[in-house]
C-alpha positions in Angstrom: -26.6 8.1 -0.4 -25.1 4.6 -1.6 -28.5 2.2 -0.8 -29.0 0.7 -4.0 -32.5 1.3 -5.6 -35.1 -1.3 -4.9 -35.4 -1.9 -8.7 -31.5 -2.2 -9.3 -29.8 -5.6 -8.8 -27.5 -5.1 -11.8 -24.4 -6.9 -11.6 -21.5 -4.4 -11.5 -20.5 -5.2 -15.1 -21.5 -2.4 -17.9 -23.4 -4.1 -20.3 -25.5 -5.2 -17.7 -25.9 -1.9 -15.5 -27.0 0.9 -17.6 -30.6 2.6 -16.1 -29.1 1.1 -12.4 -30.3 4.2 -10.5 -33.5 6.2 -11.7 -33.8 9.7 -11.3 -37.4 10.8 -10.4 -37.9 14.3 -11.9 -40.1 15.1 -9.2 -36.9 15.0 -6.9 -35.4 18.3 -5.1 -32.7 19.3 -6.7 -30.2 17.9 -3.8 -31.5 14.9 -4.5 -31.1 14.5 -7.6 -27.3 15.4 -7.4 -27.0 12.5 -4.8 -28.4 10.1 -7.6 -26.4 11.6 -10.2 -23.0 11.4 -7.8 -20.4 7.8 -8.6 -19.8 8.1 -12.4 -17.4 11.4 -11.7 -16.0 9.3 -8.9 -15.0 6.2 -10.4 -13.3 8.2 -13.2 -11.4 10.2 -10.6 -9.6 7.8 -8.6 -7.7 6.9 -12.4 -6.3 10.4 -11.7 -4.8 9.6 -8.7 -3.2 6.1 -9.0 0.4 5.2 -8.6 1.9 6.0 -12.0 0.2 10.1 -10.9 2.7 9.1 -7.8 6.0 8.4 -10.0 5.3 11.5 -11.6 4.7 13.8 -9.4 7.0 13.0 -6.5 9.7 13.4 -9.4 8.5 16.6 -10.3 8.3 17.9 -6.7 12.0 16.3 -5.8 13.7 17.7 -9.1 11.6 21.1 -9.8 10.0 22.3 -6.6 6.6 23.4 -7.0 7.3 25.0 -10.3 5.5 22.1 -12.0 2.3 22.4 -9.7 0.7 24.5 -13.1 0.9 21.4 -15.1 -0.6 19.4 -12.5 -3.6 22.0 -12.5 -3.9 22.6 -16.2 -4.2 18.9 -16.7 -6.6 18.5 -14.6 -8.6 21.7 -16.0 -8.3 19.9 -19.3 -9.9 16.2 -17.9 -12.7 18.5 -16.8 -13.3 19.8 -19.9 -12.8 15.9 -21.2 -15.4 14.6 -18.7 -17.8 17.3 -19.2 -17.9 15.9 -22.7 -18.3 12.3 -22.0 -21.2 13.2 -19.9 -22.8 15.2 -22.9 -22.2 12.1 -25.2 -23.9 9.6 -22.8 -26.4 11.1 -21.7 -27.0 13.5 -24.5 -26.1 11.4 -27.6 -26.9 7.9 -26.1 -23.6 6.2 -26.5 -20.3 5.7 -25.3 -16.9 6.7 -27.0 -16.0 3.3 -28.3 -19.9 2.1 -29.5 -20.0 5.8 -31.1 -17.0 4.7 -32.5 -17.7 1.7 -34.2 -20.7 3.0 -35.5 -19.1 6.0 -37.3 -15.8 4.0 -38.2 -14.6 1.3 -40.7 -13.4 -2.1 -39.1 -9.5 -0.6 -39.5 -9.5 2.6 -38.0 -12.1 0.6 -35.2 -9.4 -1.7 -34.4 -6.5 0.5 -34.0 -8.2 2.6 -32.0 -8.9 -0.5 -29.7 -5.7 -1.8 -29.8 -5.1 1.7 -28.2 -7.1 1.9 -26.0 -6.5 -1.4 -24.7 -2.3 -0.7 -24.4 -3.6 2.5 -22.2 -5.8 0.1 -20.4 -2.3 -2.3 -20.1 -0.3 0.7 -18.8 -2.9 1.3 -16.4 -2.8 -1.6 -14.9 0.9 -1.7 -14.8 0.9 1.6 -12.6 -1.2 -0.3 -10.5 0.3 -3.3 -10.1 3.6 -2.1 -8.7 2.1 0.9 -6.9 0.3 -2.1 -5.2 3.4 -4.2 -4.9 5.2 -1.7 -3.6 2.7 -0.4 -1.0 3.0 -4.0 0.1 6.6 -3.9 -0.1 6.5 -0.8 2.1 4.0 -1.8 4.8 4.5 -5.7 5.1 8.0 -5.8 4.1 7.6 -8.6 1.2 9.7 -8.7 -2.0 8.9 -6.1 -4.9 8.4 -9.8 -7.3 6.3 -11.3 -4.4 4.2 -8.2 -3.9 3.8 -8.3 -7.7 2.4 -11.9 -7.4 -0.1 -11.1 -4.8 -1.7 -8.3 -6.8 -2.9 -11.3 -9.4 -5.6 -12.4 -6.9 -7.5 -8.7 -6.7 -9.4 -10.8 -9.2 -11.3 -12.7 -6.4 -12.3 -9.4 -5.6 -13.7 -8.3 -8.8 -15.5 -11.9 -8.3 -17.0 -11.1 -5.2 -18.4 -8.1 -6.4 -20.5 -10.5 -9.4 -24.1 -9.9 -8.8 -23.4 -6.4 -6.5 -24.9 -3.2 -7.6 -23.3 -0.4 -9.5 -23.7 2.0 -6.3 -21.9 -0.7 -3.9 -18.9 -0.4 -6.0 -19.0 3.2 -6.0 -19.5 3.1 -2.5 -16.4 1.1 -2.1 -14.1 2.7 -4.0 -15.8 6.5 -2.3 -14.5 4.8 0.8 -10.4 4.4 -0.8 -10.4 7.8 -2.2 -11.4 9.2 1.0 -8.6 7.4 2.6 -6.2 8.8 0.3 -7.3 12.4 0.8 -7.5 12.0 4.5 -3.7 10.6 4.9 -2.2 13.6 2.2 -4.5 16.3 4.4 -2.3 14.7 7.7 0.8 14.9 5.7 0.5 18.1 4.1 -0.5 19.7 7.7 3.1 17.5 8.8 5.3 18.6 6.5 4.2 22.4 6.4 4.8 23.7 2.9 5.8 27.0 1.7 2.6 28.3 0.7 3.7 30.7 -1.4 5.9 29.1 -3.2 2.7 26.7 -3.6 0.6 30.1 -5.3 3.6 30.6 -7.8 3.5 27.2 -8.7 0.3 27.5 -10.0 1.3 30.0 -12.4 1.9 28.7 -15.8 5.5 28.9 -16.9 6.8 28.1 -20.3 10.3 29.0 -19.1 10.2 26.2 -16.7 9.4 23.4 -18.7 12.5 24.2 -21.0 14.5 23.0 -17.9 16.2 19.6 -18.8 13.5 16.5 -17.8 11.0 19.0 -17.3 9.0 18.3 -20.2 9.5 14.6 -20.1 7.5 14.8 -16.6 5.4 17.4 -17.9 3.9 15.2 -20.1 3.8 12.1 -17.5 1.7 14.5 -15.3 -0.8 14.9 -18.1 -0.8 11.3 -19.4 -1.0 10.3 -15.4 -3.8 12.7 -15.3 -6.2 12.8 -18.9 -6.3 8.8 -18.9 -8.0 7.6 -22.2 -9.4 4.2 -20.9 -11.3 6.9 -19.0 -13.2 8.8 -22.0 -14.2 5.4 -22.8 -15.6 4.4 -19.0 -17.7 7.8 -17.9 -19.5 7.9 -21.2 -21.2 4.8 -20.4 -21.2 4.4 -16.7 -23.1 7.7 -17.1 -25.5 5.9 -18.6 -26.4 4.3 -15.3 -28.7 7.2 -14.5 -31.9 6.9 -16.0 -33.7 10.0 -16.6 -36.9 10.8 -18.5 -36.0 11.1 -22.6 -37.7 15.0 -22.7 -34.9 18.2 -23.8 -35.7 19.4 -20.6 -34.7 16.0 -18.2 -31.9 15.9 -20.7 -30.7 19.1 -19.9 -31.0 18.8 -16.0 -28.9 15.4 -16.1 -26.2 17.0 -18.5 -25.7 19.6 -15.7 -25.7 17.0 -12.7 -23.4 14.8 -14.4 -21.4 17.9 -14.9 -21.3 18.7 -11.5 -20.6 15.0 -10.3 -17.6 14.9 -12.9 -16.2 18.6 -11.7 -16.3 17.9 -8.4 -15.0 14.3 -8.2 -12.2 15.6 -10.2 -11.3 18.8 -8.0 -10.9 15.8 -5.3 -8.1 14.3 -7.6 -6.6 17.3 -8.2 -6.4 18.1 -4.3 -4.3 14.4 -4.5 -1.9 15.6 -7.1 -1.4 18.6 -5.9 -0.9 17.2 -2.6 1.8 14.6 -3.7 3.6 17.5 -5.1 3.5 19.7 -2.7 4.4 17.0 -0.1 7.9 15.8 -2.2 8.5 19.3 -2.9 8.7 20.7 0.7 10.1 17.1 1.8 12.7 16.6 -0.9 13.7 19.7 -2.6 16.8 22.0 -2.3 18.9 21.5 0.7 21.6 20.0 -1.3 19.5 16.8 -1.5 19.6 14.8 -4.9 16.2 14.1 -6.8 13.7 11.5 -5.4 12.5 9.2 -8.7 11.8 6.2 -6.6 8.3 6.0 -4.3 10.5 3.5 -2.4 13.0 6.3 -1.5 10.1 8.8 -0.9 8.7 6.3 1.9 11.7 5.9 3.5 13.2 9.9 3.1 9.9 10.5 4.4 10.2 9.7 7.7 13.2 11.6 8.9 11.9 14.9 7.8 8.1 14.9 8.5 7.5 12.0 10.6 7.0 8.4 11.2 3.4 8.7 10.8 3.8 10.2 7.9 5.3 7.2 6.4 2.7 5.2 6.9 0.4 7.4 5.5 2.0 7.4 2.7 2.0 3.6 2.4 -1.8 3.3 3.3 -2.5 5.7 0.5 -0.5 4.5 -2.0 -2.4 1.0 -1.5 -5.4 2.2 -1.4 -4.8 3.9 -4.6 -3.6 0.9 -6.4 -6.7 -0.9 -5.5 -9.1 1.7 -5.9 -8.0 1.4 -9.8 -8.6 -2.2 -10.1 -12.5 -1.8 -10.2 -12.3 0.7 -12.9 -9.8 -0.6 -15.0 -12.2 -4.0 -15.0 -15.3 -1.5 -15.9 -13.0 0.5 -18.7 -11.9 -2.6 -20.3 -15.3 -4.1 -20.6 -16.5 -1.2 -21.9 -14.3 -1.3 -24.6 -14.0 -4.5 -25.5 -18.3 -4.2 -25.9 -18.1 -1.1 -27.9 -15.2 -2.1 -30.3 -15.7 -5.5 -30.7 -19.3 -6.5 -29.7 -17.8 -9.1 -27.4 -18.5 -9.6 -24.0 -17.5 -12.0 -21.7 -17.5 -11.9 -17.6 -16.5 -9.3 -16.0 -13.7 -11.6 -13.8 -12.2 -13.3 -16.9 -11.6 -9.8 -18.2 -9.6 -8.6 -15.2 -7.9 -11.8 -15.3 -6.8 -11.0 -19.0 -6.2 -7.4 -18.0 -4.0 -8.2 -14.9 -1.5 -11.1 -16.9 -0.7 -8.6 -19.3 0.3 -6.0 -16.6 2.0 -8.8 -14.4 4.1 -9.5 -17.1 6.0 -6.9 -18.2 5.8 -6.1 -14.6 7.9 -8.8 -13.4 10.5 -8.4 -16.4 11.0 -5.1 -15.7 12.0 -5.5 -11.8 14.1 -8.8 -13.1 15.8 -6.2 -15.6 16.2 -3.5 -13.7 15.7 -4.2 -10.2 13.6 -3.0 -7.9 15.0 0.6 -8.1 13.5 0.3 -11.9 9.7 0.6 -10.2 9.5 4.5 -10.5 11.3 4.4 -13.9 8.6 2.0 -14.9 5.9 3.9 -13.6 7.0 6.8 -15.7 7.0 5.5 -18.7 3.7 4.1 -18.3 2.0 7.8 -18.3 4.3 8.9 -21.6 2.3 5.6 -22.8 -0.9 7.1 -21.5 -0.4 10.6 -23.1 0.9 8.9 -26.5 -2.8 7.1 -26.7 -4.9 10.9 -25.3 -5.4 12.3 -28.5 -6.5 8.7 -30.1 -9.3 9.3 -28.1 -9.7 13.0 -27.7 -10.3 13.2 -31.6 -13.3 10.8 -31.8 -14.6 12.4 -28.5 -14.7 15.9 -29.6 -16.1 15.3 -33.3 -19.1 12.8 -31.9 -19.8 15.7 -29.5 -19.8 18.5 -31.8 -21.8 16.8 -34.8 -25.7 18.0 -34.6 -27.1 15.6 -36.4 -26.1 12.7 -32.9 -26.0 15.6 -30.3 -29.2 17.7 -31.3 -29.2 21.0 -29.1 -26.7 19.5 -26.9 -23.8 20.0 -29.5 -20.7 21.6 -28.3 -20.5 25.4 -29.3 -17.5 27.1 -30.6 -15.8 27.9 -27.5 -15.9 24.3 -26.2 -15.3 22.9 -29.9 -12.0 25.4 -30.0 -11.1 24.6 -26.5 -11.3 21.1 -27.5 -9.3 20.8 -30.5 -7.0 23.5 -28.6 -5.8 21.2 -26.2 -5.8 17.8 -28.8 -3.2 20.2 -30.8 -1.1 21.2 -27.6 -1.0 17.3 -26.2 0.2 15.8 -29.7 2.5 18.6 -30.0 4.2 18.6 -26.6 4.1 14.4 -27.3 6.2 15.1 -31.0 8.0 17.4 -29.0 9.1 14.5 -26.8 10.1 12.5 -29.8 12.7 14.5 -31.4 14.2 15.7 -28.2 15.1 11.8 -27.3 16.0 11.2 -31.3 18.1 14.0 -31.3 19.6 13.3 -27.9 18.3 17.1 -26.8 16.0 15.4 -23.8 
């Protein structure tokens, strides 16, 4: 499924990758949906790193599983999201931020950069103490020296120079399969309330007006609808060469569909799973609120298991390094599209990873290491301020006729679209004036 092509010796950085895998239209139809299957994958396992963790295991600890509809809706929504950045690569020809500069003025260009590079930057944050503290957890080294130790996932970004784009899908198929294998274990551990699970599913307006509920209701969907992402599967999509006919055109819009819908029902099997696992672990029982992944790890053990604790561990590094590959891709993506700059792949991860180390050591030296989960937080409200910075661009490029042709969103998907860009900048001005006004 993961040989690379005889023709494709691509280095695994996006300038240089694009037509990596050709899709003969000859093919069965199986075949062809192997080919089409990584894009939807690497954008995936950004919906399940360590600032979804923060998150969620707060939501499950404080609310039960009466939050579990957020985590689903979200992730409905980065379908939806996905769907279109498949339609704009493959359809249109470009990615978000190349579509961008093209249609844009050199201001508006760089703001939106500058955005998109922050989300990058609170990305990489999430994964840098999720990674630290995975380390922490499992080796039993400092939070500040796990920190450190994260700097050198460069080397492996450099010894992935010269690999092809399917090896480093294949890798990182290979961590999110870990992570779904130790939360299946768990979950079957910790036996959850299933019903309660159902009704948690069911949207509830009445819950989020519970105090902190819509602060982590809006983690869970920054956490979940990453912007860097927008940016990254509308040109790794691009990967897959198909024949330039309506009717090849059509076919790969589908595939990538179905690549980016079911890589994403994966992630949302995570989420879900994290929740679910605080919830029945952590909730009621006169126990107070879990809002560290430290205290999770450890409050773990007595009440599912000892094996489940290191599950937990092994999963949360795995996440944190799973993100490291795409968060290179993401940020070399954008820097091309905005900017027309590009420079190697390692030196960009090395730029990437400072600015994340950074803030990441002054905010354990500030607020200790109990200030991880607090930190991780934050970085998703970061992540959900940026969304609609890129949702707006996204959904315009893909409803305009004259780039898209036939392959032009209709009204449902247009009204869907703009739908959920009104209800993520509301719910984010929401946020605002409950912390101004001391309501939140």
């Amino acid at each position: 499924m993961f040989r690379l092509p005889r023709t494709a010796t691509a280095p695994f950085c996006p300038s240089e990758v694009k037509g990596s895998v050709t899709v003969d239209p000859g093919q069965p139809f199986h075949k062809k949906l192997l080919k089409f299957a990584g894009p939807g994958l690497l954008v995936s396992v950004g919906y399940m790193d360590p600032g979804n963790w923060a998150t969620d295991i707060e939501a499950g600890s404080r609310f039960g599983y009466g939050l579990l509809f957020v985590v689903l809706l979200a992730s409905l929504a980065a379908m939806l999201l996905q769907t279109l950045c498949v339609r704009l690569g493959l359809a249109g020809g470009l990615d978000l931020a190349r579509a961008c500069r093209q249609r844009y003025g050199p201001r508006t260009n760089r703001f939106l950069w500058l955005g998109a590079e922050l989300a990058i930057v609170a990305c990489d944050l999430a994964e840098v103490l999720g990674s630290a503290l995975a380390l922490h957890l499992l080796l039993g080294v400092s939070i500040p020296v796990g920190i450190a130790i994260t700097a050198f996932d460069t080397l492996l970004v450099l010894g992935l120079q010269g690999a092809g784009f399917r090896r480093v899908e294949a890798i990182v198929l290979g961590l999110v399969l870990t992570i779904a294998g130790c939360f299946a274990v768990e979950l079957a551990m910790a036996q959850p309330n299933w019903f309660g699970v159902a009704m948690g599913f069911v949207p509830s307006l009445e819950r989020l007006q519970q105090p902190g509920a819509l602060y982590l209701a809006i983690g869970i969907v920054g956490a979940t609808v990453m912007p860097h992402n927008l940016y990254l599967h509308s040109s790794i999509v691009q990967t897959r060469l198909v024949a330039r006919t309506p009717a090849a055109t059509r076919e790969a819009v589908r595939l990538g569909t179905m690549d980016a819908v079911l890589s994403l029902t994966l992630a949302l099997f995570v989420n879900a799973a994290i929740l679910i696992l605080a919830a029945s672990a952590f909730h009621g029982g006169g126990r107070a609120p879990v809002t560290e992944i430290e205290d999770a790890y450890r409050l773990i053990e007595p009440v599912v298991g000892g094996l489940a604790a290191t599950l937990f561990g092994i999963a949360l590094l795995a996440s944190g390094q799973s993100s490291t590959f795409t968060g290179t891709i993401a940020g070399q993506i954008i820097m091309e599209g905005f900017l027309d700059l590009k420079i190697p792949c390692w030196q960009r991860r090395l730029i990437t990873r400072a600015l994340a180390i950074v803030p990441a050591f002054v905010g354990v030296w500030w607020f200790g290491d109990g200030g991880v989960g607090k930190m991780l937080v934050l970085s998703q409200v970061v992540l959900s301020f940026q969304l609609p910075f890129a949702i707006w661009p996204l959904v315009r490029f893909t409803s305009d006729r004259r780039l898209m042709g036939e392959f032009a969103s209709g009204w449902a998907m247009k009204a869907t679209a703009w739908g959920l860009f009104a209800v993520i900048s509301a719910a984010n001005a929401w946020l605002v004036w409950t912390v101004a006004t001391g309501q939140g």
